[in-house]
C-alpha positions in Angstrom: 80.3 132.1 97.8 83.9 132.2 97.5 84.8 133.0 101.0 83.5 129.3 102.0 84.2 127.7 99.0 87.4 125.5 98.9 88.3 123.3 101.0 86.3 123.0 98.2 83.9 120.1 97.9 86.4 119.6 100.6 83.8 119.2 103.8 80.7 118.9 103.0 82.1 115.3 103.7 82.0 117.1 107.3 78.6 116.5 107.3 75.3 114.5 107.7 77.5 111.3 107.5 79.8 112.5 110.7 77.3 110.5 112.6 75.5 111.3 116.1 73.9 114.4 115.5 72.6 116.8 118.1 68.8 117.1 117.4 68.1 119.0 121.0 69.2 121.4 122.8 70.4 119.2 125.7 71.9 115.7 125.7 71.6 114.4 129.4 74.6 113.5 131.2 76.4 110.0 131.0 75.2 107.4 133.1 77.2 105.3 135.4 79.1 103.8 132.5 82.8 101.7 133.0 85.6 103.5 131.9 87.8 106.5 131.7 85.2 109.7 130.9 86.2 113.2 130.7 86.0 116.5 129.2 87.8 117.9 126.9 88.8 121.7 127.4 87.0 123.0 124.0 88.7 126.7 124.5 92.4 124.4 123.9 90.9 123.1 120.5 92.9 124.3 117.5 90.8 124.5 113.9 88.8 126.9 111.8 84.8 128.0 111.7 84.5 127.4 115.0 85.0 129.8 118.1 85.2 129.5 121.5 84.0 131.7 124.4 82.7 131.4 127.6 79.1 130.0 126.3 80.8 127.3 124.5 82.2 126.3 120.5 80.1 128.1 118.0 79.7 128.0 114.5 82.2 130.9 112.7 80.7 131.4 109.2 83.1 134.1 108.3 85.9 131.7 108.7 83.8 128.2 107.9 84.5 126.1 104.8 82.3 124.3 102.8 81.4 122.6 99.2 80.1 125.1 96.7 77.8 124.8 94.0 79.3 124.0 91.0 80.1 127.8 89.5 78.8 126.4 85.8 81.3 123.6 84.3 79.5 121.9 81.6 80.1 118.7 82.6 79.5 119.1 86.1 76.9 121.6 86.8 73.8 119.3 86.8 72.8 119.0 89.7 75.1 121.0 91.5 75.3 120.4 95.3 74.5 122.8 97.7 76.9 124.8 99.9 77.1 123.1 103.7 79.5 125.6 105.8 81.5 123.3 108.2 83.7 124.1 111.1 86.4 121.9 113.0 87.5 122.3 116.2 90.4 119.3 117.2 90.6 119.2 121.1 93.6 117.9 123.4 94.2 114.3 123.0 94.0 112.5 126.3 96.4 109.4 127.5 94.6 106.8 128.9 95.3 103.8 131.5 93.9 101.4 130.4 93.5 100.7 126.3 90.6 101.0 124.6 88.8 100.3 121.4 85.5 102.1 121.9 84.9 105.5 122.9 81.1 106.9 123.8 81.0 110.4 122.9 78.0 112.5 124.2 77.2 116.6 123.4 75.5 119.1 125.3 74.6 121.9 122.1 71.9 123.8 120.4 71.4 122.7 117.0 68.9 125.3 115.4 66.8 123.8 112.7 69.4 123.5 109.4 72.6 122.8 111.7 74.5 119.6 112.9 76.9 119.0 115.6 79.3 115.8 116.0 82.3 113.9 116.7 85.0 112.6 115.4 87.5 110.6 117.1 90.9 108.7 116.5 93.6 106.7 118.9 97.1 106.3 118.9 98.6 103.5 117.2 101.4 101.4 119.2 103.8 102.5 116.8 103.2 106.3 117.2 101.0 107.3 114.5 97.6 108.1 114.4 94.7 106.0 113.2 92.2 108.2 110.4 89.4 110.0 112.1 86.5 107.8 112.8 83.0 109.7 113.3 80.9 108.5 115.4 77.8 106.7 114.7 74.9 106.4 117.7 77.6 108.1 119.8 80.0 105.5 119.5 83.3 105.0 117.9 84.9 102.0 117.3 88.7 102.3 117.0 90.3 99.7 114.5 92.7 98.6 117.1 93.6 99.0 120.8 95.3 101.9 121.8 96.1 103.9 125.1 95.7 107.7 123.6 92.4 109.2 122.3 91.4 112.3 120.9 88.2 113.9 119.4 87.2 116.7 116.8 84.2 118.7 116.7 82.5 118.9 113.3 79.8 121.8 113.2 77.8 122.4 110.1 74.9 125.2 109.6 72.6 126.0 106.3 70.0 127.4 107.7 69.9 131.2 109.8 71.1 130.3 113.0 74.4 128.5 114.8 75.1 125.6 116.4 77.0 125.9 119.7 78.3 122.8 121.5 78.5 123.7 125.7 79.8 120.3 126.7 81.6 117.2 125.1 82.0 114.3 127.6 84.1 111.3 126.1 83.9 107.9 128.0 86.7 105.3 127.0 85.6 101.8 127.3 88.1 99.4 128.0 89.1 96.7 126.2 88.9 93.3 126.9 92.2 92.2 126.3 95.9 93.8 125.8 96.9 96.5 123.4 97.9 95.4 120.0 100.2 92.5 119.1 103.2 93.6 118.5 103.7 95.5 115.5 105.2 93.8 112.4 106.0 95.8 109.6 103.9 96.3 106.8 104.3 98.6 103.5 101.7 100.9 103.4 98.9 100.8 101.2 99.5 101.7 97.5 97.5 102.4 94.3 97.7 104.2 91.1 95.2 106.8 90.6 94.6 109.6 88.4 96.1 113.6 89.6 94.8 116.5 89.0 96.4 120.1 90.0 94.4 121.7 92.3 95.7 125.8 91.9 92.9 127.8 93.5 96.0 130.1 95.3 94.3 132.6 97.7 91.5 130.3 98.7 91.6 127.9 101.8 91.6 124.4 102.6 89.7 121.9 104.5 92.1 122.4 107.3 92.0 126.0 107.2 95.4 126.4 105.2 95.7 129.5 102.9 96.7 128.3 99.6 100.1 130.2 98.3 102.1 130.0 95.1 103.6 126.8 94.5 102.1 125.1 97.4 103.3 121.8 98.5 100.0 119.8 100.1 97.7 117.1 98.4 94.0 117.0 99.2 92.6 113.7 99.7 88.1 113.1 98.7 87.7 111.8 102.7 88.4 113.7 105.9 89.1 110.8 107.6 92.8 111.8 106.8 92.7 115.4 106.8 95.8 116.7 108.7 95.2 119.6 110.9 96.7 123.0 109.5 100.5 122.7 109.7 100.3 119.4 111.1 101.5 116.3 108.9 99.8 113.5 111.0 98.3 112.1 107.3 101.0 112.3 104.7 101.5 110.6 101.2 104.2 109.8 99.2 103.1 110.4 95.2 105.3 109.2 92.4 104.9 109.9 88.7 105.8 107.9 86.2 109.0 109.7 85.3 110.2 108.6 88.4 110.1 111.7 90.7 108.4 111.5 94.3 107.5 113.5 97.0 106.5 113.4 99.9 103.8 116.2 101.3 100.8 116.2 103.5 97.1 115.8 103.3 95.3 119.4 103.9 92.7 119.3 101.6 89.4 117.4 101.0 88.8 116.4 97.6 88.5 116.0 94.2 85.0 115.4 93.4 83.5 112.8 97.0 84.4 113.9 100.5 83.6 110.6 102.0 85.4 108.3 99.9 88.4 106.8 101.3 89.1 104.3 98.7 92.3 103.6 100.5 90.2 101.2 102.9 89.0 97.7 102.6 85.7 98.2 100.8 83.8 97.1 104.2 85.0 99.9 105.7 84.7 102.9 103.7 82.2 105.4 104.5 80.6 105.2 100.8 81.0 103.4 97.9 81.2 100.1 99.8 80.9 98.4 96.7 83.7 99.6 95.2 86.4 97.5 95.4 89.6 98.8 97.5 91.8 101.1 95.6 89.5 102.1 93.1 88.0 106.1 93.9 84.5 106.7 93.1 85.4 109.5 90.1 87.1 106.4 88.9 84.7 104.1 88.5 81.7 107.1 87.6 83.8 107.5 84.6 82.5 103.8 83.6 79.2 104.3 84.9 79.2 103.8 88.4 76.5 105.8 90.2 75.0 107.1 86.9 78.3 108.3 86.1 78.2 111.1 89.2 79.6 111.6 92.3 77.7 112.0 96.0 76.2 115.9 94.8 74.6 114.3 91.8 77.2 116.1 89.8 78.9 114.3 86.1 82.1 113.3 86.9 84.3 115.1 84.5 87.7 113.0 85.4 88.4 110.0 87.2 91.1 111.6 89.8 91.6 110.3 93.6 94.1 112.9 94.3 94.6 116.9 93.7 98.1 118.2 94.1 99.2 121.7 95.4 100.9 123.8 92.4 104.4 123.1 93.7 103.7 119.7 93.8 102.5 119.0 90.7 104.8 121.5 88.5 108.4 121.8 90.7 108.6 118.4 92.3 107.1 115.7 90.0 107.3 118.0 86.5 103.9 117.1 85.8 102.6 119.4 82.5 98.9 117.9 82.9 96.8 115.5 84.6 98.2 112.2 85.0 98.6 108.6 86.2 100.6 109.0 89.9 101.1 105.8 92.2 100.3 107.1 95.9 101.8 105.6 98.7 99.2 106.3 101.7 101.3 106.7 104.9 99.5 106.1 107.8 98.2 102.5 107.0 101.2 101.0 106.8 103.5 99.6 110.0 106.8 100.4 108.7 108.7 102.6 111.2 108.1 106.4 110.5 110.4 109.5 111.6 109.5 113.0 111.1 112.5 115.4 109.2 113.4 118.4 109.9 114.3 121.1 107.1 116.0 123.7 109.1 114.0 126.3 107.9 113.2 125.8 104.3 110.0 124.1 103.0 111.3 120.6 102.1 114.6 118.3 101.9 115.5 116.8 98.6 115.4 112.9 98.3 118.8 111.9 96.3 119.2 109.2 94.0 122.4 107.5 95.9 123.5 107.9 99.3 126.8 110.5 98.8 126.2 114.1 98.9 125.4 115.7 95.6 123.7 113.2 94.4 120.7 113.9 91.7 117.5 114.8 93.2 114.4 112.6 93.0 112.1 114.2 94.9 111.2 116.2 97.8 110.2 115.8 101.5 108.6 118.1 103.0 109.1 119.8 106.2 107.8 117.6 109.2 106.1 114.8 107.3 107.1 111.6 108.6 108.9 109.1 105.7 109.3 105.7 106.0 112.7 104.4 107.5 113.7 101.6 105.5 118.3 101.0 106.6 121.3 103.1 106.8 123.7 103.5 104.3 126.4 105.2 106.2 125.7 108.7 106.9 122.0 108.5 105.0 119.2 106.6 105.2 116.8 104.7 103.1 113.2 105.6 102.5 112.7 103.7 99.2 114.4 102.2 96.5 116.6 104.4 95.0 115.7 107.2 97.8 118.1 108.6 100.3 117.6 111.7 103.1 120.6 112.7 104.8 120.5 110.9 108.5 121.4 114.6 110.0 117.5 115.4 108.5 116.1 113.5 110.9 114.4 114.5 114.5 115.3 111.0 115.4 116.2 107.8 114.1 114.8 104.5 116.0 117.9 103.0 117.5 117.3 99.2 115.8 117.6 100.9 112.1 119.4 97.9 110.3 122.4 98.6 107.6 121.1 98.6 103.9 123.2 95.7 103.5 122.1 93.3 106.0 118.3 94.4 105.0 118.8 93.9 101.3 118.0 90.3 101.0 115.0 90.2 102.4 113.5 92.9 99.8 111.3 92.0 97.2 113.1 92.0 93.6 111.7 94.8 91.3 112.5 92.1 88.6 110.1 90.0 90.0 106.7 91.1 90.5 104.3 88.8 91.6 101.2 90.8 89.8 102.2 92.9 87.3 99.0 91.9 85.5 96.3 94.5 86.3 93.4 92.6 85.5 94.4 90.3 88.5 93.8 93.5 90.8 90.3 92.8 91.7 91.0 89.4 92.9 93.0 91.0 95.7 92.7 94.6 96.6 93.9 94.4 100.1 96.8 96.2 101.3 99.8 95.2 100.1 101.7 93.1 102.2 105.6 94.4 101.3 106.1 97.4 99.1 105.1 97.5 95.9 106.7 96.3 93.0 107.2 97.9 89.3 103.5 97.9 88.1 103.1 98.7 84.5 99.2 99.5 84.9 100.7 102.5 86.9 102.2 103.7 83.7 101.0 106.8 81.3 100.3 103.9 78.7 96.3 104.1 79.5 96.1 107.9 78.7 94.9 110.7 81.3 92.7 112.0 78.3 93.3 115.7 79.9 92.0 118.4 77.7 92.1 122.0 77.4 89.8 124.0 79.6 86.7 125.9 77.3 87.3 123.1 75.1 90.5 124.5 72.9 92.1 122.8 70.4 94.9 120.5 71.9 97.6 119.0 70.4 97.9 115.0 70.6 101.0 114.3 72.6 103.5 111.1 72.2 102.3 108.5 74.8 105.7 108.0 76.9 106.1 104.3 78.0 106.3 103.1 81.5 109.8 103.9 83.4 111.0 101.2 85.9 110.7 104.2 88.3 106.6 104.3 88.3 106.3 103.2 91.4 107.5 104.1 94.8 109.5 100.9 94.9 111.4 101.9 91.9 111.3 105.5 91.9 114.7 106.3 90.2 114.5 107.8 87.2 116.5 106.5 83.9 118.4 109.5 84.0 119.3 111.9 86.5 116.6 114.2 87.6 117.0 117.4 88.8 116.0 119.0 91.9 113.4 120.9 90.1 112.0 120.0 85.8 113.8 121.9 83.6 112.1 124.5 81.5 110.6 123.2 78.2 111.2 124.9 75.2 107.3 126.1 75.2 106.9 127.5 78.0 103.3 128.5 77.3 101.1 128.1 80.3 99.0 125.2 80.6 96.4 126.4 78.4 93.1 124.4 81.3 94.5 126.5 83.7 92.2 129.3 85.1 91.8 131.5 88.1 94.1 132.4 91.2 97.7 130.6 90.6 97.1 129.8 86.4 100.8 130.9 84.3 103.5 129.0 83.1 104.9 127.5 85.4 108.7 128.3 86.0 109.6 125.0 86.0 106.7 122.6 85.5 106.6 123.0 81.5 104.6 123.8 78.1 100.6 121.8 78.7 100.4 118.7 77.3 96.8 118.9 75.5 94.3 115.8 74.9 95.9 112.0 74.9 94.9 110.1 72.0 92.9 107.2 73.1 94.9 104.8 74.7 93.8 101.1 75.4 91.0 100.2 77.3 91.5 99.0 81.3 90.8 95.8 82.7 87.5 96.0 84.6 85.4 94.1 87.1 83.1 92.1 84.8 80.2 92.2 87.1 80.1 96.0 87.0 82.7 97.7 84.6 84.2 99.5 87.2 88.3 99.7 86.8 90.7 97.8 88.3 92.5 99.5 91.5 95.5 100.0 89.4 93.8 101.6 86.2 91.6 104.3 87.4 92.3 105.9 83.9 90.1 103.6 82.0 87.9 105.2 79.0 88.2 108.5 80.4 86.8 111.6 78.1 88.4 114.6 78.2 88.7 116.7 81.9 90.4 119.7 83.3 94.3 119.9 83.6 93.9 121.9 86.9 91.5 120.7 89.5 89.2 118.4 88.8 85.6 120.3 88.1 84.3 119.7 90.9 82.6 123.1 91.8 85.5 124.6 93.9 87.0 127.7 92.3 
């Protein structure tokens, strides 16, 4: 079980819902249709559980991923879901001449009884990033905007005794009936605060194929519509806890809990949980009775997290000691200029509180994710309020970067939010229109209610108040931070962790046990579900490392 488990819940979002399957053993070949068609080389395709050979991709079980049955939490083992093996294979993208919108995407494959075969595609934004991963439903994909550079991903899933094999993938670009985009305007990307968990499991693999090792600096997100491919940073996040401290990492995971919830999206176009409003993930609003208080395998939601974090992540970087409160920035949905660092060989660049060498750390980058450029401030540059990256870190800068001080007065006033209140969250869950400013709801004030694994005793920790730095808008701490947390003075290991990875952590601190109950979040009145901003609300006790969602 373990050799497929992790990605963990991880991919069985690769499944049924990845749209046209391949019932028969022979799709016929694409009519006369308008457009750019061709076919992608499938021995080029990078990705794991699948191989390629002269009869085509096939299924690889010995290197496939999948969900696993819950191994017998006691809040989460009713039910448990059953194991769906799942293999990607991401193929060269192809530049087009003409944009497009819609791509037809037909499959020449044997799909045994028990198996599935599909596609995934996503387009090149005007701007240079990529758009999420769309599957495709009836064959067809519709892009959310125009764009002049496709590529697809084959998704290959098997539970009964035989393989599928895909022979043929024949992609047809449709173009569109009027110019590419409008020009771009910038826009902050979309932000919410949502509950972290740590996700450990070091030794086991990822969605993306990734081999989890000590410290590990990734985040895993409950859709694979953002799924970065292994070593690629195409889908990154920026995740800032409440003390202040950021970082910046990658999406190579799937999970906690859903694989199909990407409650980052407008609620009309997320692949479940459509009436949920925008910001708020499903564990979230289980936790308050949504869905019978499960997730999509029927299993009790145990926490309400939207995010895990690699070990490294959620010890070194943000000095986390148990679940908590984080606000996420999510990357790619925003239009604000993006440039990829460079580390020069070590795993991640620190973010400094000023822009002067030595500085005091606030964070990390890590290697080749792509941070938002925000001004220069002589020889550094900008990527948040009080977050600066050496300008020598970058790969390259685009040539119109404005000086911090001319770009200063257009920036919002952290002193000056215009909705601090939470409960006003439903009334507008869209994607922010300018980066976020100080939100209290973000704050540790409504508790993570993170208890000791096997149900020990835990001791009732002070609830700290909210810093100005809880947000990525206002991410420096009120006093200097470190590169790394220093060690507490009980440095017993968090007492939930269990399995590959568990042990104090050298520089993450002593676990914090249960919160005391902390006040109750506003919530939707129709349906009780929690505001985008307090996914926290009335919360029992759950797991400080990954959230029990059957993947260790």
């Amino acid at each position: 079980m373990r050799s497929i488990t992790r990605a963990g819940l991880r991919a069985i979002g690769l499944l049924a819902a990845t749209g046209a399957l391949c019932a028969a053993a022979t799709v016929p070949a694409m009519a006369d249709e308008p457009g750019t068609t061709w076919q992608p080389e499938l021995s080029e395709g990078t990705g794991n559980g699948v191989v390629v050979s002269p009869d085509g991709a096939r299924f690889d079980r010995s290197t496939a991923f999948g969900a696993p049955a819950d191994e017998g939490d006691t809040e989460s083992s009713a039910d448990p879901a059953e194991v769906v093996p799942t293999g990607l294979l991401t193929l060269a993208p192809r530049t087009l001449d003409t944009p497009t919108r819609e791509v037809d995407s037909r499959l020449v494959a044997d799909t045994p009884p028990g198996s599935t075969a599909s596609v995934d595609v996503r387009g090149k934004r005007a701007g240079g990033g990529w758009t999420e991963w769309i599957p495709a439903q009836d064959s067809r994909t519709e892009l959310p905007e125009a764009v002049t550079e496709v590529q697809g991903r084959l998704v290959l899933t098997a539970t009964g005794a035989a393989d599928p094999t895909v022979r043929e993938l024949t992609l047809t670009a449709t173009p569109g009936s009027g110019a590419e985009s409008e020009p771009v305007t910038e826009a902050a990307p979309r932000s919410y605060s949502v509950f972290a968990t740590r996700e450990g499991l070091v030794g086991g693999t990822t969605a993306n194929g990734h081999k989890i090792v000590n410290r590990d600096r990734f985040v895993a997100l409950p859709s694979r519509r953002a799924l970065s491919a292994n070593g690629k940073t195409d889908y990154s996040v920026k995740v800032c806890a409440p003390n202040g401290r950021c970082a910046i990492a990658p999406v190579w995971d799937i999970g906690p809990w859903n694989t199909k919830d990407d409650y980052w999206n407008p609620s009309s176009q997320r692949e479940m949980w459509k009436d949920l409003p925008q910001g708020v993930p499903q564990a979230a609003a289980a936790r308050n009775g949504h869905n019978g208080g499960k997730d999509q395998f029927g299993r009790r939601v145990a926490n309400p997290a939207g995010i895990d974090l690699g070990d490294g992540i959620f010890w070194d970087v943000l000095g986390l000691k148990d679940n908590s409160q984080v606000r996420v920035d999510y990357l790619w949905t925003g239009s604000q200029r993006l440039s990829a660092i460079r580390t020069e060989g070590t795993p991640d660049i620190q973010i400094l509180a000023r822009p002067e060498a030595g500085a005091e750390s606030v964070g990390i980058a890590v290697d080749a994710t792509e941070v938002p450029v925000q001004c220069t401030s002589g020889a550094f540059v900008r990527i948040g309020d009080g977050q600066y990256l050496p300008a020598t870190a970058f790969t390259g800068l685009p040539g119109d970067v404005p000086a911090c001080d001319a770009a200063a007065p257009s920036e919002p006033s952290p002193a000056a939010p215009t909705a601090p209140d939470a409960s006003a969250a439903p009334s507008a869950p869209g994607t922010p229109a300018a980066p976020p400013a100080p939100d209290t709801s973000a704050a540790p004030a409504v508790p993570d209610a993170s208890a000791a694994a096997g149900g020990s005793p835990a001791q009732i920790p002070a609830v700290p108040t909210a810093p100005s730095g809880a947000t990525p808008s206002s991410p420096a701490p009120s006093s200097p931070a470190p590169s790394a947390p220093s060690a507490p003075s009980a440095p017993s290991a968090p007492s939930t962790a269990t399995g590959p990875g568990a042990g104090a952590p050298a520089a993450g601190g002593a676990t914090a046990g249960t919160r005391s109950p902390g006040p109750t979040t506003a919530t939707t009145p129709a349906t009780g579900v929690p505001t985008g901003d307090n996914q926290a609300a009335r919360v029992t006790p759950g797991s400080a490392q990954r959230a029990p969602s059957g993947t260790s």
